[in-house]
C-alpha positions, 0 to 999 in steps of 0.5 A: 287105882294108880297100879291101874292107871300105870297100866299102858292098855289105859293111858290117853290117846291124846298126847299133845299139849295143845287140844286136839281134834280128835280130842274134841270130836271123841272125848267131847262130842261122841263119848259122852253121848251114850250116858247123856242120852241115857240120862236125858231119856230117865230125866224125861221119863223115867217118872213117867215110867213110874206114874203110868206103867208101874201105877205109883201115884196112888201108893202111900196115899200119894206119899211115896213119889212125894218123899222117895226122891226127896230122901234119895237126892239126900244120900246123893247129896252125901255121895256127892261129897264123897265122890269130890274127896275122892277125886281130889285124893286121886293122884295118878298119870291118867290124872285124877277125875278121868280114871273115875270115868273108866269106872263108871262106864260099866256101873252106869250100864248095870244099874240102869237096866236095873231101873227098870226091871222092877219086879212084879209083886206087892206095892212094898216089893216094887217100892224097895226095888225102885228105892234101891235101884234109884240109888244105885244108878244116881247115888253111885253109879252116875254121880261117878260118871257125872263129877268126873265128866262135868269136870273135864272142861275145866281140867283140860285146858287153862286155853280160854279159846280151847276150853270154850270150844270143849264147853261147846262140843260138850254141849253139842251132845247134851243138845243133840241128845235131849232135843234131837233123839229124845225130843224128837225120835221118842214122842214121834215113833218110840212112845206110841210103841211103847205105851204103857207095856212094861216089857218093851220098856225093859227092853228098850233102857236096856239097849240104851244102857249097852250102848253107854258102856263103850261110848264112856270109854271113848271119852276116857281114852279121848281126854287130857288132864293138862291142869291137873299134870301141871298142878300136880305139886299143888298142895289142894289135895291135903287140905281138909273139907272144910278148908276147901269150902271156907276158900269156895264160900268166901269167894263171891263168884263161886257163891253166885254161880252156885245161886245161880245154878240153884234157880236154873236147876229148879225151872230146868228141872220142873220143866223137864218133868212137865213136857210129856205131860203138858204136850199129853195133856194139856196141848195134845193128847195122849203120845200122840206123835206129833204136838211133842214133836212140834214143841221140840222141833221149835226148841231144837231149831235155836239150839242148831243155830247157837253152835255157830252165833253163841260162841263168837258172840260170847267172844265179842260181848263176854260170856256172861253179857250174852247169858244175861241177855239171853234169859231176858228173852228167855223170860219172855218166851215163856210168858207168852207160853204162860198166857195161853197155854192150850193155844199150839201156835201161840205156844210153839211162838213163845218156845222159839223165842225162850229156847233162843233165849237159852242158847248162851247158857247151853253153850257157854256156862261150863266155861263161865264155871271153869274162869271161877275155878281159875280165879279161885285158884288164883286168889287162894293158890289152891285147885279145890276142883272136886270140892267146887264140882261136888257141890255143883252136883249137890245142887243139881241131884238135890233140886233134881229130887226136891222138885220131882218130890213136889211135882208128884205131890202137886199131880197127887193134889191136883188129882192126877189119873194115869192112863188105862192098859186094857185089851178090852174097851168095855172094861174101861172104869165107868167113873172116868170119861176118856181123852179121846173117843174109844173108836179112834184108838189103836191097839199096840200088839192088842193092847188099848192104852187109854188116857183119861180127861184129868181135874182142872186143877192137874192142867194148871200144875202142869202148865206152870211146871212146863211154862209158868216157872221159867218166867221169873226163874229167867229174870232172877238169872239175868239179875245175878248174871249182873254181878258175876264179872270174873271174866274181866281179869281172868286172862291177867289171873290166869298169867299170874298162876302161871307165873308162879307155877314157873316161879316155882 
């Protein structure tokens, strides 16, 4: 890696000391744009490709999109760990989490077209192929890109003005590409194209996964690693594991934003996996075009509002006093959506309070990571950024599949149907009444993709994943948001390491 870093065809475009534009608009906003749309369009439906095109629910008696995820997000857990070391052993002039992004663009592509092309056969083929390429793409391929991307905020600048900037950019795309492109564009003109046809799918993730490849190179070419240039003495690198977490888990800053982080991930990610089934099922029908649309238009509208209020708000008040604010009235937005699940205004309502409501942690947590990063070194002397960073990700790919594993259990309980692909009404399953009149629906290319009326059992499952959680995921966050001060000292902390680095 380092002989390849020494390469002049791969060092950064960006040569100045201070952030750049270029920097900020390419390495933060376009770059990464290609593997976070791909991964926000797999967080929202991946599942839902393997519910009602590929038909798994019922495989195993329902066991294995219960357990699959589980075990996956297990040996993930255990790349995580790897891929920290990793980093925090990598020592080259393109720094040492950047160079890891290099290599991730062409795994990315690659594994996530493999998702899909899943192969016609018996249940036991499709299982090991989904298994397999699961764990390809999160177990290798994106924990790469992602540890290496996640960590470029706090690596680029110790410039709290600067790095809160970059955690903005960042998160722009994030924003752009989950509640613009695939809240938006899917549900009103993808989904109704795609149906449940396997084929347009394939081809679909394919173009995404293509366009992933030269976007992540820009973020390589288009990013700096001040931090690690200027600790390039520090003596972090050959401490051992359990060192770098015994300086991490003493500290209590780091153990509450990683609490904190936990209850997020959980409420975010059962959410996720809720909306094209809430809106499906519960609000409207079946990729009807529109309900998917409104409900995230009414999240997208706030979160277009946050990049010019949140950060001057966070600079006037404290990141961490808006944050905690925020998921108070995050709280209550989604209890109004709880109360009445099936009413469209009353809901529509509750999401424009609870997305204002989340706008502070959209927007500013990554800065509030990288002020415990600094801290942690200043209290230690010590940078343990891959170690930090592994254990975020392991948060975040464990309740990824914990909580898929549950919500697949819960649909299974709850007697989840999936939808019927038929070119002929009349061979419709007599048992199982349609969502909407036969004569109202329209054939893609011939074919009739018809959803059917779900238990009552499955609309509660539903409504809880999308509304229901949140309302005490809110103000558990609000409540450890209390004790997190670390950003009441971090400019004189961050004197004193710099101090000491010129000391030395």
């Amino acid at each position: 890696m380092e002989k390849l870093m020494n390469n002049p065809i791969f060092r950064s475009r960006v040569k100045s000391e201070k952030v750049t534009k270029s920097e900020k608009w390419l390495g933060y906003l376009v770059g990464p744009a290609g593997a976070l749309l791909l991964n926000a369009v797999l967080a929202t439906y991946l599942n839902v490709y393997y519910t009602d095109v590929l038909n798994l629910t019922p495989l195993w008696g329902g066991a294995f999109l219960t357990i699959f995820p589980i075990v996956s997000k297990v040996i993930d857990a255990v790349t995580n760990i790897i891929m920290g070391q990793v980093i925090d052993r990598t020592h080259t002039k393109e720094g040492k989490a950047r160079p890891w992004l290099l290599l991730s663009a062409p795994l990315v592509t690659i594994t996530a077209i493999l998702l899909f092309t899943v192969p016609e056969g018996s249940d036991t083929v499709k299982a090991i192929w989904v298994m397999i390429s699961y764990n390809l793409f999160y177990s290798f391929a994106y924990t790469i890109f992602n540890m290496s991307h996640n960590l470029m905020v706090p690596l680029s600048t110790r410039d709290s003005t600067d790095r809160g900037g970059l955690s903005v950019f960042n998160q722009i795309t994030t924003i752009m590409m989950s509640g613009i492109l695939v809240a938006l564009v899917f549900p009103m003109v993808i989904m109704p194209i795609l149906g449940v046809d396997k084929g347009k799918w394939i081809t679909l993730m394919s173009v995404l996964a293509i366009i992933a490849l030269p976007l992540t190179l820009v973020e390589y070419f288009f990013t700096k690693e001040r931090v690690t240039a200027e600790s390039a003495d520090s003596a972090s690198e050959k401490l051992s594991f359990a060192a770098q977490l015994k300086i991490i888990f003493t500290d209590k800053y780091m153990v509450l934003m990683y609490v904190y982080f936990l209850i997020s991930t959980i409420g975010v990610t059962l959410k996720n996996l809720g909306l094209v089934y809430y809106c499906n099922y519960v609000l409207g029908t079946y990729n009807d075009g529109v309900t998917q649309m409104l409900v995230s238009v009414i999240g997208g509208v706030p979160m277009g509002i946050g990049i010019f209020a949140v950060w001057p708000l966070a600079k006037k008040f404290g990141k961490r006093n808006v944050t905690m604010v925020g998921f108070l009235l995050y709280a209550v937005g989604s209890l109004i959506c709880w109360l009445s699940p099936r009413n469209l205004v009353i809901v529509l309502v509750g999401q424009f309070i609870k997305n204002i409501g989340g706008l502070p942690s959209s927007y500013v947590f990554m800065a509030l990571f990288a002020d415990c990063l600094d801290h942690l070194e200043w209290k230690s002397e010590k940078r343990v950024d891959g170690a930090a960073m592994s254990i975020y990700n392991i948060i975040a790919v464990a309740m990824v599949g914990i909580m898929t594993g549950v919500f697949n259990w819960m649909l299974a309980l709850a007697g989840y149907i999936a939808p019927v692909a038929t070119y002929d009404l009349n061979t419709l399953p007599a048992n199982l009444t349609p969502q909407a009149a036969l004569d109202s629906l329209k054939a893609i290319d011939g074919v009739y993709t018809v959803a059917m009326q779900q238990p009552e059992n499955v609309y509660w499952v539903i409504s809880f994943a999308f509304v229901g959680l949140e309302v005490f995921t809110g103000i558990a966050l609000a409540v450890i948001l209390k004790f997190i001060n670390v950003e009441k000292n971090i400019a004189r902390e961050q004197e004193e390491i710099k101090a000491r680095k010129e000391g030395k």
